[in-house]
C-alpha positions in Angstrom: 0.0 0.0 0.0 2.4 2.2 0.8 4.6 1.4 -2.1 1.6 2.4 -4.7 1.1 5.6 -2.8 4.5 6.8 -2.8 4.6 5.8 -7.0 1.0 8.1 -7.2 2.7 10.4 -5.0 5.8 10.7 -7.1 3.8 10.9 -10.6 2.0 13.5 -9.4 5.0 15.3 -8.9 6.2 14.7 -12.4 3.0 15.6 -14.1 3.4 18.9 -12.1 6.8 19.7 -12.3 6.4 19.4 -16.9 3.3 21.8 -16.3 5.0 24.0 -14.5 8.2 24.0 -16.7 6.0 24.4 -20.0 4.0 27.5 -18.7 8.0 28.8 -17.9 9.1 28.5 -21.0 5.1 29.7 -22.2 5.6 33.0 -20.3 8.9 33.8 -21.4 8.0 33.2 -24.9 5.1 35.4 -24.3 8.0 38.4 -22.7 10.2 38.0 -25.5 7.5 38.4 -28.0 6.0 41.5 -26.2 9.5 43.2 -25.6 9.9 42.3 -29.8 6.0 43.7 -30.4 7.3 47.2 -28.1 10.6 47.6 -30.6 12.6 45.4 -29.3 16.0 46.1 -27.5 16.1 48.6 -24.3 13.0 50.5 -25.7 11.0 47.5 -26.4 12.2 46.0 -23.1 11.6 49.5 -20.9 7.8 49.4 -22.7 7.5 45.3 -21.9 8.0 46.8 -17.7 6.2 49.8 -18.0 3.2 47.4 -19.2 4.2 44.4 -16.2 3.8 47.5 -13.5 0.5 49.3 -15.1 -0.9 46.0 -15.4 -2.2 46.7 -19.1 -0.2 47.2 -22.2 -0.8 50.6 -23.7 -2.9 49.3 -26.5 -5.5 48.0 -24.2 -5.6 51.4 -22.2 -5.8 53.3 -25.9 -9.0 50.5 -26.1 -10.2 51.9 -22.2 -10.3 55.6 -22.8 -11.0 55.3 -26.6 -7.8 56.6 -28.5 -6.1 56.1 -31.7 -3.5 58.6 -30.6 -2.0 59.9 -28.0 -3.3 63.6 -27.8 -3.0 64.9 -24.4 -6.6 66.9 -24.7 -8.7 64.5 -25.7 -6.8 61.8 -23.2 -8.2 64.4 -20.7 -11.4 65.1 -22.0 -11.9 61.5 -22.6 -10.7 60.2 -19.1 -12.7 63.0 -17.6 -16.4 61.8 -19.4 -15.2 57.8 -18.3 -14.5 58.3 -14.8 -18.0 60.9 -14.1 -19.9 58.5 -15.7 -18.6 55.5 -13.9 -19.2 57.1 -10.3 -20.4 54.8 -7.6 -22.9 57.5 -7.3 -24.3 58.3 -10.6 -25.0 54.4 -11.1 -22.3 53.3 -12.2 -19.3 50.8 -12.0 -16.5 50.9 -9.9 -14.5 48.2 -11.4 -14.9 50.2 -14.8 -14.1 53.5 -13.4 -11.0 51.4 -11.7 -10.0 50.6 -15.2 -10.4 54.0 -16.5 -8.0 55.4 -14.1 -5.3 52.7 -14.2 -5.4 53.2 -18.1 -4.9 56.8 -17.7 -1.9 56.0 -15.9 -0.7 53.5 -18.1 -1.1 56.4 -20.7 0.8 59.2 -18.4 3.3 56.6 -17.9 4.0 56.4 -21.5 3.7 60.2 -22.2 6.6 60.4 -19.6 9.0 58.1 -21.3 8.2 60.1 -24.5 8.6 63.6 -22.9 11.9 61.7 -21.3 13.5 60.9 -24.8 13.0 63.6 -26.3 14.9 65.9 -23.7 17.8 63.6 -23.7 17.5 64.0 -27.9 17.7 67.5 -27.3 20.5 67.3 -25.0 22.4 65.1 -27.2 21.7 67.5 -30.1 22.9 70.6 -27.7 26.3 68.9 -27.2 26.8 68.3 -31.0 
């Protein structure tokens, strides 16, 4: 008896040790392709972390406030209308309105790192 427990015992190990191992090497695939999607290298990789610590790629928080580009007025405007009319209070969701503001910050987030390299082109232009 206890022979055929410890054989169940150690198969189930196995069988959860691969799965573990394949979702690995699943999620790493999945990292590499995203740092690739961003533009690969230190940018694409710098994008791939901004989008880890938002929680939501930038394309999905385009989606939330309902962008195609990044123009600081509308963001505003947009984010603005969203938030009001997801109050707690008016009726509406929180979880959406949750949403709404991490997608806004996802957005500033990415604003920053454009603001950020242009300066240091300007700099490096300056020195030249």
């Amino acid at each position: 008896m206890a022979k055929h427990l410890a054989q169940l015992l150690v198969a189930g190990v196995q069988v959860v040790g691969r799965a573990f191992a394949k979702a690995l090497r699943q999620e790493m695939a999945a990292s590499q392709a995203a740092a690739q999607r961003a533009g690969g290298g230190a940018a694409g990789a710098k994008h791939s972390a901004a989008n880890q610590k938002l929680g939501m790629s930038l394309e999905e928080a385009k989606q939330i406030i309902n962008l195609e580009e990044l123009d600081p007025e509308k963001i505003q405007k947009n984010y603005e209308y969203l938030f009001k009319v997801n109050d707690k209070k008016e009726g509406g969701s929180f979880y959406i309105q949750s949403k709404v503001v991490r997608a806004k910050e996802r957005i500033d987030a990415e604003l920053e790192d454009i603001a950020e390299a242009a300066r240091k082109k300007e700099e490096k232009e300056a020195k030249s």
